[in-house]
C-alpha positions in Angstrom: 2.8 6.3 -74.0 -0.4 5.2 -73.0 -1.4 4.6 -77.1 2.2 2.1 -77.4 0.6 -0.2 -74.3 -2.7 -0.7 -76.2 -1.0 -1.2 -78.9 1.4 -4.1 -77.7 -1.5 -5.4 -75.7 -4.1 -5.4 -78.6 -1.1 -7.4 -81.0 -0.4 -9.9 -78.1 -4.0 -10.8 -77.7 -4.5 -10.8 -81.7 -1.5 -13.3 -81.8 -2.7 -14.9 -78.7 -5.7 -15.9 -80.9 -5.0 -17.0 -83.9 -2.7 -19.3 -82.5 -5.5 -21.2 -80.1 -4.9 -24.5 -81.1 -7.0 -27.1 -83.8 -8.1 -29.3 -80.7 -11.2 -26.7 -80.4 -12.3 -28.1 -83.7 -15.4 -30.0 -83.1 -14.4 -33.9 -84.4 -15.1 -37.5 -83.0 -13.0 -38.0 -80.0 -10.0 -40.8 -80.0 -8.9 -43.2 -77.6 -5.2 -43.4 -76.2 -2.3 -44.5 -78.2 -1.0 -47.7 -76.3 1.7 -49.8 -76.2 0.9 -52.8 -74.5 4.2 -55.4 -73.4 2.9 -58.5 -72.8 4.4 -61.3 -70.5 6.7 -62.5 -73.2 8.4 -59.9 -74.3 5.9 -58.9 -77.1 4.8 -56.0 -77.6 1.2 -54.6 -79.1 0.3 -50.5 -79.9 -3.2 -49.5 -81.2 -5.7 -46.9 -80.1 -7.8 -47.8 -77.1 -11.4 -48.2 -78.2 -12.8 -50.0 -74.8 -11.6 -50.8 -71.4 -14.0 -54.6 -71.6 -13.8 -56.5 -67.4 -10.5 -58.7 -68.5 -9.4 -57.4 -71.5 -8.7 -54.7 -74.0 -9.9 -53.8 -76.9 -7.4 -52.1 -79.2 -7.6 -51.1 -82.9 -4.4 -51.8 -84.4 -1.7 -50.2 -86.9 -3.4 -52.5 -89.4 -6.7 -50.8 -88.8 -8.0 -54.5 -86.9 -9.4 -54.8 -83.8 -7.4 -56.8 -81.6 -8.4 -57.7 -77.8 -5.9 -58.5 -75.5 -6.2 -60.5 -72.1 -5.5 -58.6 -68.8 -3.8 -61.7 -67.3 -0.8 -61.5 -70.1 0.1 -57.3 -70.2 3.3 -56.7 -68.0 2.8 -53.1 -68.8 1.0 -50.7 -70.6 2.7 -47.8 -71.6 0.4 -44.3 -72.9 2.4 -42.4 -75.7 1.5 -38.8 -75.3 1.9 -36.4 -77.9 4.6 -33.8 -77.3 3.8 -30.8 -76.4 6.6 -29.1 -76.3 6.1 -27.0 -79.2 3.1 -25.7 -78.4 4.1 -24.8 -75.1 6.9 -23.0 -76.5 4.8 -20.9 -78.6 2.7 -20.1 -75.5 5.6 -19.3 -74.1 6.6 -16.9 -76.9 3.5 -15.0 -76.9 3.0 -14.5 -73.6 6.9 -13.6 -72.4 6.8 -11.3 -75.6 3.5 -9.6 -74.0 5.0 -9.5 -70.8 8.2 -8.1 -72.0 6.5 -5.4 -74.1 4.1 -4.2 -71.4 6.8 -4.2 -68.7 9.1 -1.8 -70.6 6.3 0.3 -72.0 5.1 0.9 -68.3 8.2 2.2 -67.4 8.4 4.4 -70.2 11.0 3.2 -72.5 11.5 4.3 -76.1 10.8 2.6 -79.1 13.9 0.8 -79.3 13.5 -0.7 -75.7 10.3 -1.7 -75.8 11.3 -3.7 -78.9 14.3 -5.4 -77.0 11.8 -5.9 -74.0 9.6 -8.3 -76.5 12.5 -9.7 -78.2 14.0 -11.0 -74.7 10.7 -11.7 -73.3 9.7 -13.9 -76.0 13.0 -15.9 -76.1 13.1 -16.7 -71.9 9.5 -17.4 -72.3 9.4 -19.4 -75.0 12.4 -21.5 -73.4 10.5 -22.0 -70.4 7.3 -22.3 -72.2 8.7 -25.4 -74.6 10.3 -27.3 -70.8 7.2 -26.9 -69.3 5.6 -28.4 -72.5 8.1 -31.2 -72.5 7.4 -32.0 -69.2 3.6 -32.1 -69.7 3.7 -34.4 -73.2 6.3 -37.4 -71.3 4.5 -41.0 -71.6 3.1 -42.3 -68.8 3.6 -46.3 -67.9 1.2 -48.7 -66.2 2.8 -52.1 -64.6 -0.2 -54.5 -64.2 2.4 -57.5 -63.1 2.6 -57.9 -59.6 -0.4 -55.7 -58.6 -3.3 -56.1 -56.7 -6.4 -56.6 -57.6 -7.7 -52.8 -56.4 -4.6 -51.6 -58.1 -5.4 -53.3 -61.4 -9.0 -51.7 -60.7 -7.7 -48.8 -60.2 -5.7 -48.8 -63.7 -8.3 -50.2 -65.2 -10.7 -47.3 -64.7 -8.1 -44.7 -65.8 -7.6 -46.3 -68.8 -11.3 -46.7 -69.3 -11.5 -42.3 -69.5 -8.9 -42.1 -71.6 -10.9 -44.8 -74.5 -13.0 -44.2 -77.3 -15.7 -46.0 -75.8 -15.8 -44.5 -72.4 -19.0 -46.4 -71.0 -18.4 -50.1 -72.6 -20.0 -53.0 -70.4 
């Protein structure tokens, strides 16, 4: 009994590794993805590079820099990657862990502690890829209308999530 719960545990935490994700990887870091609505109606996306005292500098689809004036964004909105999928395989893993474990401690057979990883792995990989949804939704900055401590405020948010964290 007690060789099946090693067993399970020592799989789990071999699958727990090998699936640690790329974003370990040592490589230059990246500003946020923005989409920027301007006053008209336009609309500009790019990568942050700088956060600069009235405007922002953006590299652009086109691979151009492009600066754009504080005074003339509406709103900025911050596209964040999904992460759905990997919380669902987090999820996976660690209900199928669970799962195992439970039913080996009480002392099921073979056969249960199989369903007990099959059943754990599905709830918690559904609860695993909502929670990961919810994490990875964009977040949205309106700059129209706001103070001038609240645009501060934005301002130095945006300036930790650039390439160029320490611009002046």
């Amino acid at each position: 009994m007690k060789k099946t719960a090693y067993r399970v545990t020592a799989i789990g935490l071999a699958l727990l590794l090998l699936s640690l994700p790329a974003v370990l990887s040592a490589r230059e870091r990246r500003g946020a993805n923005l989409v920027i609505t301007l006053k008209d109606g336009q609309q500009i996306k790019g990568e942050l590079i700088a956060v600069k005292p009235d405007s922002l500098l953006l590299l652009n689809l086109a691979g151009k820099d492009e600066s754009v004036d504080l005074v003339g964004i509406r709103s900025i909105r911050i596209v964040i990657k999904s992460k759905a999928r990997l919380g669902g395989a987090c999820g996976l893993l660690a209900g199928a862990l669970i799962g195992g474990i439970e039913v080996a401690l009480e002392g099921g057979a073979r056969v249960e502690i199989g369903l007990g990883i099959v059943f754990g792995g599905i709830l918690g990989g559904v609860v695993g890829r909502g929670v990961g949804a919810i994490a990875g939704t964009d977040k949205t900055i309106q700059l129209e209308g706001k103070s001038e401590s609240e645009v501060r405020k934005a301002l130095a948010y945006l300036r930790k999530k650039s390439r160029i964290r320490d611009y002046k």
